[in-house]
C-alpha positions in Angstrom: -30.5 93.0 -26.8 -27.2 92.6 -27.9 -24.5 95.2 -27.4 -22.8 96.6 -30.1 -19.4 97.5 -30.4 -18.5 100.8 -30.2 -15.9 100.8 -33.2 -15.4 98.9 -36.3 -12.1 96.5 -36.5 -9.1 97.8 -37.2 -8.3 97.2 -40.8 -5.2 96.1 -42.1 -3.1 98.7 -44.2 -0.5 98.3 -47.2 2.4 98.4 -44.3 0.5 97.0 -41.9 0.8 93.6 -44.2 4.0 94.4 -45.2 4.9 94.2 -42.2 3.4 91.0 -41.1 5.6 89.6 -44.4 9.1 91.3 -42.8 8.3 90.4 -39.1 7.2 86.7 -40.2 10.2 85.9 -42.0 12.8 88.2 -40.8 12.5 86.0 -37.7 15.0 83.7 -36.5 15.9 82.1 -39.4 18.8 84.4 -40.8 20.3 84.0 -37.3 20.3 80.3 -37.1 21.4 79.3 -40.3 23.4 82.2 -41.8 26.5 79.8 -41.0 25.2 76.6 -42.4 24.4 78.3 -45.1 28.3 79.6 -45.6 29.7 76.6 -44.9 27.9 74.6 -47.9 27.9 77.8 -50.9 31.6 79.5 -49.0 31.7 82.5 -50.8 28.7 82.1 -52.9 26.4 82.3 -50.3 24.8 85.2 -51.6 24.1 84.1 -54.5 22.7 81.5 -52.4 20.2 83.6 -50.7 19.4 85.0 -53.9 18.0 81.4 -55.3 16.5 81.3 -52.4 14.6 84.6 -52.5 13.6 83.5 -56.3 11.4 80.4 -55.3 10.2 82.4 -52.3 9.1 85.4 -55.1 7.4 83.0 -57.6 5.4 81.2 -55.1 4.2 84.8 -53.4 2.7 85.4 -56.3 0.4 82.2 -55.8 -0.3 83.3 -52.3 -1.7 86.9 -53.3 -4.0 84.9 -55.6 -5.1 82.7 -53.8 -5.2 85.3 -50.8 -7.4 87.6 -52.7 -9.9 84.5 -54.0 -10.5 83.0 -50.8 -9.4 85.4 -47.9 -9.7 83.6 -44.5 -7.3 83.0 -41.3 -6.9 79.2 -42.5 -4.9 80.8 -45.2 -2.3 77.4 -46.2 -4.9 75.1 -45.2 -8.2 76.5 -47.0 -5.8 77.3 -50.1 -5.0 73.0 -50.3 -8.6 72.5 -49.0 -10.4 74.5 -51.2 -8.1 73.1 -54.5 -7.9 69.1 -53.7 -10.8 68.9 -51.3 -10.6 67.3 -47.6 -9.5 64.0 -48.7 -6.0 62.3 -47.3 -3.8 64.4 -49.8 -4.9 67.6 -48.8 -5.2 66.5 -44.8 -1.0 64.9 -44.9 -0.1 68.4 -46.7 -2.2 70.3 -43.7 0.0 67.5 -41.1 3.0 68.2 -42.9 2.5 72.1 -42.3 2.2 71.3 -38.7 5.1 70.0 -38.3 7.1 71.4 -40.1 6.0 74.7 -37.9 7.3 72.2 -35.1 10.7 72.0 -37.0 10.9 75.6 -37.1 10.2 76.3 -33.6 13.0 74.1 -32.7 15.0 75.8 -35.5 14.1 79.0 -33.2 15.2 77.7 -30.1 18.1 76.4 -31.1 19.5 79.8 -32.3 18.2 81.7 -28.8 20.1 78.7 -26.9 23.5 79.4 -29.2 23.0 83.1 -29.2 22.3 82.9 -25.3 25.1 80.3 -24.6 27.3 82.4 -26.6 28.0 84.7 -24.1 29.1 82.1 -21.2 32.4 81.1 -21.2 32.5 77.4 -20.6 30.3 74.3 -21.0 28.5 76.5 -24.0 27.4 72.9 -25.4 25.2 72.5 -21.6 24.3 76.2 -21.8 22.5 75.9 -25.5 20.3 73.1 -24.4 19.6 74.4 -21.0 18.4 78.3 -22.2 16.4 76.6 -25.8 14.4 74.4 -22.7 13.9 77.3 -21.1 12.7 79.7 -23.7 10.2 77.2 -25.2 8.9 76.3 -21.6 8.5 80.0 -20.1 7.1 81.3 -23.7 4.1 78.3 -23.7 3.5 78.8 -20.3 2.7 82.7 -21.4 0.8 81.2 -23.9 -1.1 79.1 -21.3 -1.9 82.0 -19.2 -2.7 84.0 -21.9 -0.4 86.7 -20.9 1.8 86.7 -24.5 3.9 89.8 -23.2 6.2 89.3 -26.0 3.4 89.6 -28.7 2.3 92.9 -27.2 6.1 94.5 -28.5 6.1 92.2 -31.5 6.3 95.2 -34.0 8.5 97.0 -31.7 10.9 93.5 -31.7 10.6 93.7 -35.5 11.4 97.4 -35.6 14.8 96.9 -33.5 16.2 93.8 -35.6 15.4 95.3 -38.8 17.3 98.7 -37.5 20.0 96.7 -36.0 20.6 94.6 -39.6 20.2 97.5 -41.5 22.8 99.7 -39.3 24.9 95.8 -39.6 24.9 96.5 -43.2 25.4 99.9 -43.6 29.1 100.2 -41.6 30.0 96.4 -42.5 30.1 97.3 -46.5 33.1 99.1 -46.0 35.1 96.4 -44.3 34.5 94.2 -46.8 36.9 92.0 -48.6 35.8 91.3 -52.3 38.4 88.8 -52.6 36.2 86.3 -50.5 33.0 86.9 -52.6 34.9 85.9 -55.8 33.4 83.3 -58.0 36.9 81.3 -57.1 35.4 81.1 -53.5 32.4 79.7 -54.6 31.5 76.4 -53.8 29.5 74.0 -57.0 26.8 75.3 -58.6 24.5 71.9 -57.0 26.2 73.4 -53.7 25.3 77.0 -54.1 21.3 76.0 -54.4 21.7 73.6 -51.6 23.1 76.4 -49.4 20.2 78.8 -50.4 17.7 75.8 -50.1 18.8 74.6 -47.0 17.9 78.1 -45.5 14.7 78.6 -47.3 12.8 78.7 -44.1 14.2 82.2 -43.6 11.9 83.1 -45.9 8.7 81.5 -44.6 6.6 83.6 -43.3 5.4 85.7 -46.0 2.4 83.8 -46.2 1.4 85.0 -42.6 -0.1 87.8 -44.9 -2.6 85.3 -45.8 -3.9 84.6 -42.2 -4.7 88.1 -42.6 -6.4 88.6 -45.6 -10.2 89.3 -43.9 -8.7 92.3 -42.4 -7.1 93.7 -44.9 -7.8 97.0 -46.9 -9.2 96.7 -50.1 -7.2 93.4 -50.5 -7.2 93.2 -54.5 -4.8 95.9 -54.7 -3.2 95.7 -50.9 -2.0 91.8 -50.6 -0.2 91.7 -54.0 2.0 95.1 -53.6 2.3 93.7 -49.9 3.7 90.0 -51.0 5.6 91.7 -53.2 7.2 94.7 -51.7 8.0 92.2 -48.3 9.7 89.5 -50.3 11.7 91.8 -52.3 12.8 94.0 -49.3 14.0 90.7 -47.5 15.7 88.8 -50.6 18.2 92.6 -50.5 18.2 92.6 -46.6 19.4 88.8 -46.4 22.1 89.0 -50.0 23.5 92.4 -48.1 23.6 90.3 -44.5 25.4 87.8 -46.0 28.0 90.0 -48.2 28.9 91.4 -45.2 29.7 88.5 -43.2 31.5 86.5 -45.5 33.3 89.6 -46.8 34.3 90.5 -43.0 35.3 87.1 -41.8 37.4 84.2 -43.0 35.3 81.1 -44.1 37.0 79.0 -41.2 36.1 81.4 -39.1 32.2 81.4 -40.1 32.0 77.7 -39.7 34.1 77.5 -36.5 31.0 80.3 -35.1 28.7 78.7 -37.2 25.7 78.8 -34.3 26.2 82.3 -33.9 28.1 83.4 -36.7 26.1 87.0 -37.5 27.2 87.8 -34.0 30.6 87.2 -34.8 30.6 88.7 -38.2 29.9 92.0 -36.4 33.5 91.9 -34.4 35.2 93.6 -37.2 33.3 96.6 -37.7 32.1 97.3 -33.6 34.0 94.9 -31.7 33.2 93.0 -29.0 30.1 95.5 -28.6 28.6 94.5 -31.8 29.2 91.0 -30.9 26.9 92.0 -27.7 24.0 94.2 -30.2 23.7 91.3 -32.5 23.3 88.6 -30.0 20.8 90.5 -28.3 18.9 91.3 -31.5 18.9 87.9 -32.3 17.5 86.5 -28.8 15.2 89.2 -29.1 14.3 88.4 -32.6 14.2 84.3 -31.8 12.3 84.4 -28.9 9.3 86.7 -30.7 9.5 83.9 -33.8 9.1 81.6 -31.1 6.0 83.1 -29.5 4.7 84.3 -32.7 5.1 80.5 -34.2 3.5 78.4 -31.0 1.1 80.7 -31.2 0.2 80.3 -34.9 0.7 76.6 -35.0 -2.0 75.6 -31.8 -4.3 77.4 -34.1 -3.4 76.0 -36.9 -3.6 71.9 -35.7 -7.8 73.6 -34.2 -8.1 74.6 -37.9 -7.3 71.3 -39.4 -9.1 69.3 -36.6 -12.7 72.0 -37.9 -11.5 70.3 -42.1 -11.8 66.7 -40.0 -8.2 65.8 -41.0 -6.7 65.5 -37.6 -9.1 64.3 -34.4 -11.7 66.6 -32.9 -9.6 66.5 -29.6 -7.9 69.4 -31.0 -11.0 71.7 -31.4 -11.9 71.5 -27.8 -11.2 74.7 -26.1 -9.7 75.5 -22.8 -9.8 78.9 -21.4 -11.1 79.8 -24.9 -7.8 78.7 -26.7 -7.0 75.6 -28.1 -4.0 74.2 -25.3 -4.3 70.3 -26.6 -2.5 71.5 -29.9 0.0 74.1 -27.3 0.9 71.2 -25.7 1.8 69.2 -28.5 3.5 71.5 -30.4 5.8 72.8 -27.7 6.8 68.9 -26.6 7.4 68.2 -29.8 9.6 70.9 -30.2 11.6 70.3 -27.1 12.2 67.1 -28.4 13.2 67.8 -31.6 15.7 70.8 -30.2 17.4 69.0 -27.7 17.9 65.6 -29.7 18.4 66.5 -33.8 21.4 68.6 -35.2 21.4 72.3 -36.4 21.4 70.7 -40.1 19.1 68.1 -40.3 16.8 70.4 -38.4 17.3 73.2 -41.2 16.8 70.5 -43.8 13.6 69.2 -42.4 12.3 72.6 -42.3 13.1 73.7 -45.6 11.9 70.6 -47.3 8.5 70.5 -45.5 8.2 74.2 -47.0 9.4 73.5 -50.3 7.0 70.8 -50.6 4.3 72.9 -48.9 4.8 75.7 -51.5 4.9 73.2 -54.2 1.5 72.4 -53.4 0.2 76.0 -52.8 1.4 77.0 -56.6 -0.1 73.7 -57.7 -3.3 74.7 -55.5 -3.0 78.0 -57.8 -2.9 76.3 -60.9 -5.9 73.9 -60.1 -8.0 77.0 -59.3 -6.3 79.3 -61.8 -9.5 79.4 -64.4 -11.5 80.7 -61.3 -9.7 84.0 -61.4 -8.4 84.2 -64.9 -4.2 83.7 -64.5 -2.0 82.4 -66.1 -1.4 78.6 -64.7 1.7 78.2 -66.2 3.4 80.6 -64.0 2.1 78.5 -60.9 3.2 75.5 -62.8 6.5 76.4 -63.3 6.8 78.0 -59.8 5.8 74.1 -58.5 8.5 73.0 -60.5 11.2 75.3 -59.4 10.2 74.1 -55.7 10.5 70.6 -56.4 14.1 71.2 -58.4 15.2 73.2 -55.1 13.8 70.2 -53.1 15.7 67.8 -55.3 19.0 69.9 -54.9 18.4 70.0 -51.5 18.1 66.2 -50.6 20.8 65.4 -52.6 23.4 67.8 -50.6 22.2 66.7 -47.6 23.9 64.1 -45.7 22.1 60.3 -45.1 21.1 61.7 -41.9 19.5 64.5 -43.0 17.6 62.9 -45.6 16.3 60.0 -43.6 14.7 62.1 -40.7 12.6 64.0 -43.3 11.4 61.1 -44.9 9.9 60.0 -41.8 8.7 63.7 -41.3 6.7 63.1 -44.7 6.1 59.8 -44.1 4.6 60.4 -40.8 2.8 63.2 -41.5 1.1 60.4 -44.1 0.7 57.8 -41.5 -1.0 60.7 -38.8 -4.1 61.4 -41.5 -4.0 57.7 -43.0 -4.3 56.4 -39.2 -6.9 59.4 -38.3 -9.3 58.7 -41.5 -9.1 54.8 -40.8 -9.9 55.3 -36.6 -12.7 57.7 -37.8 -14.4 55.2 -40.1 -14.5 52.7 -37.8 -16.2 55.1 -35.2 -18.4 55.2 -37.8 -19.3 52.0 -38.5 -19.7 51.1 -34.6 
């Protein structure tokens, strides 16, 4: 007879999700490209953020639909699954979501290798590459072992950086110099929604919620004030962050400490000790994303390997976790940290999501009849994803651009190949 467990699941609670939705996207992102982002909007960056939080708060909306119709840990993938089917659209969109978890993670490490190299005094260039190795390899082989110490504090982690910001913001505001936030400082308006668009991936990880959505309490009414209330409290957090710094710090001076430029923007307020807090907080806060992210994405490539869009290599189970996609994903993200540039990584990353939402609110709007919205709304939301894609690309350098066409094109050529080798398996 089968034994029966002695409580029922925890459920999920309004700040429960909510804070899945801070600690996802309050990650590393606002440390790693807080200084890109100033360097392409200068004193506009703000406003920047702002743009930013905007397509991040239409295409929530989508994601608490959706949530609330079909409410399963695939969350991204059954949304396009469920809307286009299984075919090779819906299987490169689910690739393209892989990797562009890849991008991030590199993203991640980058910032913990700056933040960490930050405090050595010479050959900081050797140090970066040298402690983002390092991070990635100790935090998969935790993953490996299942012994994820980091997730165990991962709410206490979010609790800290969010206190630390927050206390950032609170004594910074009076240092401020509204001189350098003057529309005079502000760079084009096609550079302003570049900047905020090349650090949209600060704000992914709001739809985390989703992969949550079975254990949530009564989820009609709990996932949309918990989309909601996260993306709001982190499009405020990141505008404040970012009035701060560039009201505390010359421009020259944010570029020249781009890497690790909210660490520097503390100097004027605490000195060299705030300097210390906020590069702590942020290798705290990159290494969590980091666990929290190669976590997520092994999953994710077992959950599109179960829709047959990727090969069923990737279901097998070893030590009752998938390690094939582990392995994968953290190569792939040593790689991509130790050989592509802060900016094109950024760019790859907020593309892949841009186009990743684009499909979500389109996935809204293909399904919208099944739940009585307005499609419109999802429509237009699509649209404002591609217009910030477009703004994006054409900002970004020849570089930039080319590496994430081959990210899309390859995340193409991975399902096209995978379909073709599968149908003539088939055949034989």
């Amino acid at each position: 007879m089968a034994r029966t467990q002695p409580h029922a699941p925890a459920r999920v609670g309004l700040w429960g999700a909510v804070a899945i939705g801070v600690g996802g996207m309050v990650g590393g992102g606002i440390f790693a490209v807080l200084g890109l982002s100033v360097q392409i909007a200068k004193g506009g960056a703000p406003i920047a953020f702002a743009a930013a939080g905007c397509v991040a708060l239409l295409t929530a909306r989508s994601y608490a639909l959706l949530s609330r119709s079909y409410p399963s840990r695939g969350g991204t993938v059954t949304f396009v699954n469920r809307a286009f089917g299984t075919g090779v659209f819906s299987g490169s969109v689910n690739v393209l979501l892989w990797l562009s978890y890849m991008v991030m993670l590199a993203l991640y490490a980058q910032a913990f290798g700056s933040y960490a190299a930050s405090f050595m005094s010479a050959s900081r260039g050797v140090w970066k590459h040298v402690f983002l190795t390092a991070v990635v390899v100790i935090i998969g082989i935790l993953n490996v072992a299942g012994a994820s110490t980091v997730a165990r504090v991962e709410r206490g982690v979010v609790a800290i950086k969010v206190t630390i910001l927050l206390l950032f913001i609170a004594v910074g505001l009076f240092g401020v110099s509204t001189s350098r936030l003057a529309p005079g400082q502000w760079s084009s308006p096609v550079s302003l929604v570049a900047g905020g668009m090349i650090i949209f991936l600060a704000y992914e990880g709001f739809e985390l919620i989703a992969n949550a959505a079975e254990d949530v309490e009564a989820p009609a009414r709990t996932l949309t004030a918990a989309y909601y209330i996260s993306v709001l409290f982190v499009i405020a957090l990141y505008v404040l962050v970012t009035v701060v710094t560039v009201g505390s710090l010359p421009l020259a001076s944010i570029v020249h400490a781009r890497d690790y430029a909210l660490a520097e923007a503390a100097r004027p307020a605490f000195g060299s000790a705030g300097f210390t807090m906020i590069g702590i907080a942020a290798m705290l806060s990159t290494a969590s994303a980091i666990n929290a992210t190669l976590y997520g994405s092994a999953r994710m490539a077992y959950a599109i390997a179960q829709s047959k869009e990727l090969p069923s290599a990737l279901e097998r189970l070893t030590w009752n976790r998938p390690l094939e996609g582990l392995f994968i994903t953290a190569g792939a993200t040593l790689v991509l940290a130790n050989v592509v540039n802060l900016q094109n990584i950024a760019t790859m990353g907020s593309a892949g999501f841009l186009i990743i939402f684009a499909v979500v609110n389109a996935a809204e709007a293909q399904t919208s009849s099944e739940r009585g919205s307005r499609a419109w709304v999802s429509v237009a939301a699509a649209v404002a994803c591609i217009g910030a894609l477009v703004a994006l690309v054409a900002r970004s350098s020849f570089g930039a651009a080319s590496v994430l066409a081959a990210m899309t094109a390859l995340a193409f050529v991975i399902e096209v190949a995978f379909r073709a080798g599968s149908a003539r398996k088939a055949k034989a």
